[in-house]
TIMI-913868 format. One line per field, with one value per residue (C-alpha): residue number from 0; x, y, z; residue in three letters. Coordinates in nm, 2 decimals, always signed. Layout:
i (NUM:...)
X (X:...)
Y (Y:...)
Z (Z:...)
aa (ALA:...)
This chain:
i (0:1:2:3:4:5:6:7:8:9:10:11:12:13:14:15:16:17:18:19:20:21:22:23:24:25:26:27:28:29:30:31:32:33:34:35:36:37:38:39:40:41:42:43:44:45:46:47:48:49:50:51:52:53:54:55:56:57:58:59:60:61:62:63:64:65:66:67:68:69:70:71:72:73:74:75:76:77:78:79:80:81:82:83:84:85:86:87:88:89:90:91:92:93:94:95:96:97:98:99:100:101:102:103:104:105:106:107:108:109:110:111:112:113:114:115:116:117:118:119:120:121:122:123:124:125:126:127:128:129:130:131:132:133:134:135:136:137:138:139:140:141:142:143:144:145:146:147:148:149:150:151:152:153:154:155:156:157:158:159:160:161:162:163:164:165:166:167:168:169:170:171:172:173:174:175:176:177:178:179:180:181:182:183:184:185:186:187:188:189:190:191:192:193:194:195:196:197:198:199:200:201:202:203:204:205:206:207:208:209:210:211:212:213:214:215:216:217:218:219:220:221:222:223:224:225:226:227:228:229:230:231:232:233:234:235:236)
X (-8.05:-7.87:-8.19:-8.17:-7.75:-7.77:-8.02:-7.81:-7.48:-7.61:-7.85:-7.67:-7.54:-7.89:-8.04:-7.75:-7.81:-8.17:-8.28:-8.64:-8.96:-9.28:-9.62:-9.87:-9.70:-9.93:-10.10:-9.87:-10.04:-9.77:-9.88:-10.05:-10.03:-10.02:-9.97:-9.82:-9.85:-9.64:-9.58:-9.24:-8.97:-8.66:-8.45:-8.43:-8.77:-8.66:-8.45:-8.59:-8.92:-8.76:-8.52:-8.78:-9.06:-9.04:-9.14:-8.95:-9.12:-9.00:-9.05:-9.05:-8.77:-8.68:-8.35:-8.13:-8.12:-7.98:-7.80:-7.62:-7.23:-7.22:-7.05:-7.33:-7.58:-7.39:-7.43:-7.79:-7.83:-7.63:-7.83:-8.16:-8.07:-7.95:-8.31:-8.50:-8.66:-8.75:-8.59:-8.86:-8.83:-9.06:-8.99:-9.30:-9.67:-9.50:-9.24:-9.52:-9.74:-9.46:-9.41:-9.77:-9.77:-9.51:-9.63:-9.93:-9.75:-9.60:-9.89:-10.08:-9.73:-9.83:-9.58:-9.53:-9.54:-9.48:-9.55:-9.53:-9.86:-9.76:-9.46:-9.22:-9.08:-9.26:-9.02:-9.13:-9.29:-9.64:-9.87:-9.98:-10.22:-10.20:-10.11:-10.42:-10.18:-10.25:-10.60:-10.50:-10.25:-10.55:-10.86:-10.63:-10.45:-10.78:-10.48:-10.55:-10.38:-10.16:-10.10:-9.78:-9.66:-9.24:-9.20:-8.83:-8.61:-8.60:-8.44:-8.17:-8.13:-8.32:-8.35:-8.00:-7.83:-7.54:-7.41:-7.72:-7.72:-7.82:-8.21:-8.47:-8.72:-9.09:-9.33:-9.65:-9.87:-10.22:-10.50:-10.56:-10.80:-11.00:-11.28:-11.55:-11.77:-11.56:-11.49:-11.63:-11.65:-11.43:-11.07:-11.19:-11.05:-11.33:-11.32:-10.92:-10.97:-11.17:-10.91:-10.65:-10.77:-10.92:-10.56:-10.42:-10.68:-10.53:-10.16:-10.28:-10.43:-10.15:-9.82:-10.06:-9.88:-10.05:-10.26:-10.16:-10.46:-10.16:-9.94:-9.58:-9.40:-9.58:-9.52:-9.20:-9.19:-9.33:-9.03:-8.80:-8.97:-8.95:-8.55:-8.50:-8.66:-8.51:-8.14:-8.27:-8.37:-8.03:-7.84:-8.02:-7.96)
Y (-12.44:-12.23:-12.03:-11.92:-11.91:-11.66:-11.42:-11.46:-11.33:-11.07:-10.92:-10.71:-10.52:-10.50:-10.37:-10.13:-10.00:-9.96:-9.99:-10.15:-10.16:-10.40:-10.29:-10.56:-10.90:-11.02:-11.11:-11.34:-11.68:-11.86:-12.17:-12.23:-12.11:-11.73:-11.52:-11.15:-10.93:-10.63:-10.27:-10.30:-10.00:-10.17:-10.48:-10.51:-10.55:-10.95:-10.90:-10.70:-10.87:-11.23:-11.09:-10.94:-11.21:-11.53:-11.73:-11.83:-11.68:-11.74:-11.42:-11.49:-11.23:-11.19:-11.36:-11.06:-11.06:-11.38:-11.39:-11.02:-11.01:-10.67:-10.70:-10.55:-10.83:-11.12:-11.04:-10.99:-11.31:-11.51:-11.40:-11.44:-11.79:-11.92:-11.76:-11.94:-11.67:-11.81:-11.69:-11.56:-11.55:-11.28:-11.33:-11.48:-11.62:-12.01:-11.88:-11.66:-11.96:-12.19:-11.96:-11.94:-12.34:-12.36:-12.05:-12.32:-12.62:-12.43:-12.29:-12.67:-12.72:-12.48:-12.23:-11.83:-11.68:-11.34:-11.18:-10.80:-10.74:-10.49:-10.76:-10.52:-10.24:-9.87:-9.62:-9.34:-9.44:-9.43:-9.74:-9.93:-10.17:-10.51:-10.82:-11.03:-11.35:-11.27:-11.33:-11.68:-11.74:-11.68:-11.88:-12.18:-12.18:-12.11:-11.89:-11.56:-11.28:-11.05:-10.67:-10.55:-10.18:-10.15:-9.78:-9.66:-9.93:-9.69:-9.40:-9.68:-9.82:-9.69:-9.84:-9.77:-9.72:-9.99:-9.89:-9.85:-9.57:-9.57:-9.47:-9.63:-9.84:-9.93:-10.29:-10.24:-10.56:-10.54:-10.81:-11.12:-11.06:-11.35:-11.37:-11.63:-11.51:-11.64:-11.99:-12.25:-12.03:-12.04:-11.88:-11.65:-11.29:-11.15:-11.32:-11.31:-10.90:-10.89:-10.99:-10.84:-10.48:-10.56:-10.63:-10.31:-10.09:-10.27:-10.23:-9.82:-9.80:-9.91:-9.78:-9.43:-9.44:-9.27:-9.51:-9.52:-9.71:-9.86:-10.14:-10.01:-10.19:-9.94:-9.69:-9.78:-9.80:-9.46:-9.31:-9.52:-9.36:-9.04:-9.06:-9.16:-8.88:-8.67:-8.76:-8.81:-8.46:-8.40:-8.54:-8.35:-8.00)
Z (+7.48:+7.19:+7.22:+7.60:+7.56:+7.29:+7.45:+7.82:+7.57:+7.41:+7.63:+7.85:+7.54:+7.38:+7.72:+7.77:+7.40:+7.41:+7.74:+7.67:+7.87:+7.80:+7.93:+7.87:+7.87:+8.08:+7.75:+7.65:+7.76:+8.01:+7.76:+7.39:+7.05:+6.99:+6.71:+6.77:+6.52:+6.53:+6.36:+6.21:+6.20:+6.23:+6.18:+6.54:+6.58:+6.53:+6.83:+7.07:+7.12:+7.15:+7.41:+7.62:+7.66:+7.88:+7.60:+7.31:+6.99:+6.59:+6.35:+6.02:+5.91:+5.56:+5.43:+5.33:+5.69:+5.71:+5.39:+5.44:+5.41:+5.60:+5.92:+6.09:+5.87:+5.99:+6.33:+6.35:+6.09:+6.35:+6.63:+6.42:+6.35:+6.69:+6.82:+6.59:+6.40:+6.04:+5.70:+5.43:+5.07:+4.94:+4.63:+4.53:+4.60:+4.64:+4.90:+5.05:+5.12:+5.22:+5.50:+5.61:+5.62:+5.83:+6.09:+6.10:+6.21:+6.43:+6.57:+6.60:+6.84:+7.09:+7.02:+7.02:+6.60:+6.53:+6.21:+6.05:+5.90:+5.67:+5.51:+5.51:+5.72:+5.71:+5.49:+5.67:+6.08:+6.01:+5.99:+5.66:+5.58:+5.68:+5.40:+5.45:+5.54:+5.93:+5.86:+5.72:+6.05:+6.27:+6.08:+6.00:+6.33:+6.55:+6.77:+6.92:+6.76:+7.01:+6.87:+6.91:+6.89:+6.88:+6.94:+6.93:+6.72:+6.43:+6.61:+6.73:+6.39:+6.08:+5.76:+5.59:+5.87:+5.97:+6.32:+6.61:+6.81:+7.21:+7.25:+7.43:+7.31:+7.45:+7.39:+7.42:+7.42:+7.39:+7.44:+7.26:+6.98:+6.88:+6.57:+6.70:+6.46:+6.19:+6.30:+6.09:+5.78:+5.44:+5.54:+5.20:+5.13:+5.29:+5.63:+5.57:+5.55:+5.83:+6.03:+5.91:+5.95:+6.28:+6.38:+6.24:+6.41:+6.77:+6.65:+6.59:+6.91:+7.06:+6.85:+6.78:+6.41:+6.15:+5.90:+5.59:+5.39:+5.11:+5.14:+5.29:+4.95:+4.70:+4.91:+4.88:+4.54:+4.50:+4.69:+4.49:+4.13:+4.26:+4.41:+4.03:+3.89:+4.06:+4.00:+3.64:+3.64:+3.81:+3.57:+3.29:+3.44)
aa (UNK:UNK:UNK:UNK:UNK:UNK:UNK:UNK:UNK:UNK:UNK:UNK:UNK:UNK:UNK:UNK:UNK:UNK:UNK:UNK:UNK:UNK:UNK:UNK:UNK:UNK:UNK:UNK:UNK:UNK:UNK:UNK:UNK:UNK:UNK:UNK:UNK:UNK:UNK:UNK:UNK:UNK:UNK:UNK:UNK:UNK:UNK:UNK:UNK:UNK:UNK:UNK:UNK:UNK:UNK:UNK:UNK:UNK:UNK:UNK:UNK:UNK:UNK:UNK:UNK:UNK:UNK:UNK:UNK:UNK:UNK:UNK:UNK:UNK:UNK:UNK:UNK:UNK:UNK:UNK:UNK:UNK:UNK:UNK:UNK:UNK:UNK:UNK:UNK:UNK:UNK:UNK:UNK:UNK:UNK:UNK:UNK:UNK:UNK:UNK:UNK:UNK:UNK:UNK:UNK:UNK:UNK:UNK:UNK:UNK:UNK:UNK:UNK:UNK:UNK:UNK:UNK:UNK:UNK:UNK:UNK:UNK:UNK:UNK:UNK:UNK:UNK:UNK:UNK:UNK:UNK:UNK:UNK:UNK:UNK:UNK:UNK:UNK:UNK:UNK:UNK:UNK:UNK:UNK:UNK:UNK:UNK:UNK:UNK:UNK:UNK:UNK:UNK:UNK:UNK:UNK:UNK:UNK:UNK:UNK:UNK:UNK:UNK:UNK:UNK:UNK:UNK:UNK:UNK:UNK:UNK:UNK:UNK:UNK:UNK:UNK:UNK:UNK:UNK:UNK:UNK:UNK:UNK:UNK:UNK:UNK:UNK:UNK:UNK:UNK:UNK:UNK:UNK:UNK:UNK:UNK:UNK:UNK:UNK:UNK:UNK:UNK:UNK:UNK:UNK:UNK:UNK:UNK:UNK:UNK:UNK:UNK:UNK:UNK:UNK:UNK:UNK:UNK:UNK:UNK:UNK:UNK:UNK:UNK:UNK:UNK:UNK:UNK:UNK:UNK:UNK:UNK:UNK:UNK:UNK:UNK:UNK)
């Protein structure tokens, strides 16, 4: 109920702001477990696909997003929470795998999961490679994977940005990908891999991002180095 309230209130505003299209959501099964895996640009990301499929679907979003004292964090925390998406703690291997259990369980219920395969937003637009944790989703869950492309939400709100700006913003839902050749083998880093890139390679085809064959976090820690660097050398002229 709080689920289909929430999106009724605030989705004339999100429609006005972004006005957003889908193409392919006739691949979202009207019933049974599904994992969508999307390219991930902005925070709204979280919001924008939940409000635009039939189905109810739970991200797992990280918990500055819920835990943020920002105006602008509170409300998309409150409308995270009352839409069921899930609060992460990337902090560690324990919390990472915690998370994965419960996408299961979720899964075995019947339900819609949506995950970022890259585990955290892309610093700069193009596509990076995939954390192999979708490959666990989809061998322990026996669930077809759904790729995702979000193309527009960082134009409307970019990383570090507080107030979203009007834009338009396109879905694009591709077909179920399922690994038959993998059932009844070990869930090990090599089938896990498998997966996981096969995944990426539909999300490309659909978003048409640049790959980027690096995790998006040391990416981001490369930029981070070399912002420090440079107001070190700054500082020192």
């Amino acid at each position: 109920m709080q689920y289909r309230l929430s999106r009724a209130l605030a989705g004339p505003f999100l429609r006005l702001l972004a006005r957003p299209t889908v193409i392919g959501a006739e691949h979202i099964p009207a019933a049974g477990p599904a994992i969508l895996a999307s390219n991930h640009l902005s925070v709204i990301d979280s919001i924008y696909l939940p409000l635009m499929l039939e189905r109810p679907v739970s991200f797992a979003a990280k918990s500055e997003y819920f835990n943020g004292t920002r105006l602008r964090d509170r409300a998309v925390g409150a409308y995270l929470r009352s839409t069921n998406q899930l609060s992460t703690d990337r902090t560690g291997g324990r919390a990472a795998l915690a998370m994965l259990d419960a996408a299961v369980r979720h899964l075995n219920s019947g339900e819609l999961f949506g995950i970022y395969p890259e585990g955290t937003r892309s610093p700069d637009g193009r596509l990076y490679r995939g954390r192999p944790g979708i490959g666990f989703l989809a061998l322990q869950s026996g669930a077809p994977v759904i790729p995702v492309a979000m193309i527009g939400t960082d134009r409307i709100l970019p990383p570090g940005r507080q107030v979203p700006r009007p834009g338009k913003i396109e879905i694009r839902i591709g077909e179920p990908l399922e690994f038959p050749e993998l059932c009844g083998q070990p869930a090990g880093a090599r089938q896990r891999r498998a997966v996981t890139d096969r995944v990426m390679h539909a999300i490309q085809q659909l978003s048409g991002q640049e790959f980027v064959p690096m995790y998006a976090a040391a990416r981001k820690e490369e930029l981070a180095a070399a912002r420090a660097n440079h107001h070190k050398g700054t500082a020192a002229s």
